[in-house]
N, C-alpha and C positions, 0 to 999 in steps of 0.2 A: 441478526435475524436474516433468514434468505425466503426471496417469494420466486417461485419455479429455480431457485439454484441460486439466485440473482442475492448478491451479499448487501444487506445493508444498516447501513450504521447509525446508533442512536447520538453520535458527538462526538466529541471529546473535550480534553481542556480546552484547548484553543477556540474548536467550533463546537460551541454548543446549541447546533441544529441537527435534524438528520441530514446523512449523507449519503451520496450515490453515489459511485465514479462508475464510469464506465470502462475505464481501464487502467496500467497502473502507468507510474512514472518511467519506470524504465522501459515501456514500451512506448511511450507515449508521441503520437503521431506529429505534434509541433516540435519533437525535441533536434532534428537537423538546424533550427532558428532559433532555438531556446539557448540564452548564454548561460544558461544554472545547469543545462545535462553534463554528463558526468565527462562527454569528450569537449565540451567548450567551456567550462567555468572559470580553469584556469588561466586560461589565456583572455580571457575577459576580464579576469579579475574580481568574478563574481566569486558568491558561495555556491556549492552545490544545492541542488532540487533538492526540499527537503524532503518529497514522497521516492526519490529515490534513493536516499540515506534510509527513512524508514524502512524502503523494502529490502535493500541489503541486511540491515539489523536484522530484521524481520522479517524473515523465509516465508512465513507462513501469510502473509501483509501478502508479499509479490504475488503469489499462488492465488489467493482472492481476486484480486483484480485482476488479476489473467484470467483465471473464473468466471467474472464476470464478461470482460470482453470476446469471449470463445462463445458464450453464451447466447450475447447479445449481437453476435453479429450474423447467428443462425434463424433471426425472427425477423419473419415477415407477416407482412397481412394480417389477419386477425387475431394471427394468434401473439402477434406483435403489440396489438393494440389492449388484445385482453389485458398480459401479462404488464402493461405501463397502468392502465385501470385499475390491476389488483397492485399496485405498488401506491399510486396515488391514494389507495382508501387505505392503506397501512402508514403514507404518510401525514393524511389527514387524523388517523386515529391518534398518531404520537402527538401532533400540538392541535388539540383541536379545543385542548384546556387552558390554550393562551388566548392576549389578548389580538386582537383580530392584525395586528400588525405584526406580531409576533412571530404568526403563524409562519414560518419559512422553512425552506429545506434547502440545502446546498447540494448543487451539481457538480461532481468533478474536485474529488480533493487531489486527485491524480488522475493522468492522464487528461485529455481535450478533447475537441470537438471534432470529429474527420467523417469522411463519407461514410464509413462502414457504422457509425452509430447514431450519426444527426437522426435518422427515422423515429428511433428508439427517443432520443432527447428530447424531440420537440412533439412524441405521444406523452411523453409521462408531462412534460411542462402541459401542455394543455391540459391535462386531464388533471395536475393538479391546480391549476387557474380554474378551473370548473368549478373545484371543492373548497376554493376560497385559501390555498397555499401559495406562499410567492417562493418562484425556483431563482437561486443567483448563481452566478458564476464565473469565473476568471478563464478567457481565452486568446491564445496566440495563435490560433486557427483563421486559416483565410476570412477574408472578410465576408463569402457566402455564405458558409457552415453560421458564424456568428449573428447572421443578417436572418438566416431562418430559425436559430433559437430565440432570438427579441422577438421575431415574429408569432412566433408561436408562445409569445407571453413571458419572457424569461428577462431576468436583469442580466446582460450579459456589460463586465468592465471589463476591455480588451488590454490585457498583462500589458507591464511599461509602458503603457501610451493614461492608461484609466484608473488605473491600481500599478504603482511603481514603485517597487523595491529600490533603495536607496544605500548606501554604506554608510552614513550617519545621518540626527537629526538636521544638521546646517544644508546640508544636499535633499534632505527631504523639503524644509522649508523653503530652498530657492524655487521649487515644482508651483508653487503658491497653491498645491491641494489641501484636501483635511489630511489632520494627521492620524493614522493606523493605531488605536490602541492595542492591537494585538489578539481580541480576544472577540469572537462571534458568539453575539449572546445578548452579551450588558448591552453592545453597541451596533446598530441597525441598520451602518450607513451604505455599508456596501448593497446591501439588499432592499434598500429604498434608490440607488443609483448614483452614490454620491461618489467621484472619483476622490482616490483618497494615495497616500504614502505610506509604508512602511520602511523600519529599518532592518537589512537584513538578517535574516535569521537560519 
């Protein structure tokens, strides 16, 4: 569904909440420090970003969230604020049939946090803390951009430091965090704060 052009997502397998991003992975403003972009995974020894696999698969994936972030980085001022009000009452309307914990939406399945869209991030995060939605999100974004989306109400777990992708369970479990079922939905923890492990994917 899109509100003023703005693409947004009912889930999927993995996340079953709505989702936002504001941009995609292959554009994605952390990806010079990111070891998962497609010019550093190698030599890291990681796997690739998986929202930049999807959007190579998937032409028409990269075109959305470029979509959106062409979008979003042309609003200011009120019309800035309208258009995060009318997305928080569209993301209030999709779980508003949960139970009050439940209630969440994910920011950022692709792309981060950077100057050209924190404005946008931390209207729609407020505005849906108003309506009783909790926003979460995974960021490798300076520590300012990250500092004003927690403040502005948001569960932010800062990538490999909070939420750490791992190459197996024994390297997850030496972290001494929770460990990542995989699947946003059953399990609440990222978006209650809890730093957690995954294995990579």
């Amino acid at each position: 569904m899109h509100i003023h052009g703005i693409y947004l997502s009912k889930g999927n397998s993995k996340v079953r909440f709505p989702i936002l991003s504001v941009g995609s992975g292959t554009d994605c403003p952390s990806r010079k420090w990111c070891p998962f972009d497609i010019a550093n995974y190698k030599g890291a020894g990681r796997k690739q970003c998986y929202a930049q696999k999807a959007e190579r698969v998937y032409p028409s994936v990269l075109m959305s969230r470029r979509r959106n972030a062409e979008i979003i980085a042309r609003l200011s001022g009120a019309e800035l604020q309208a258009v995060a009000e009318e997305i928080a009452n569209k993301f209030h309307a999709m779980v508003q049939h949960k139970r009050k914990n439940r209630r969440i939406v994910r920011i950022n399945e692709a792309g981060d946090l950077a100057r050209v869209n924190i404005k946008f991030v931390c209207a729609v995060v407020r505005a849906c803390v108003a309506r009783g939605v909790t926003c979460y999100l995974y960021s490798k974004a300076p520590p300012i951009y990250r500092k004003l989306a927690q403040e502005a109400g948001a569960v932010v777990l800062h990538s490999e430091h909070e939420f750490v992708a791992v190459p197996n369970a024994t390297a997850g479990r030496a972290t001494g965090l929770n460990r990542c079922p995989g699947v946003c939905g059953p399990c609440i923890a990222c978006p209650s704060g809890v730093k957690s492990w995954i294995v990579e994917h």
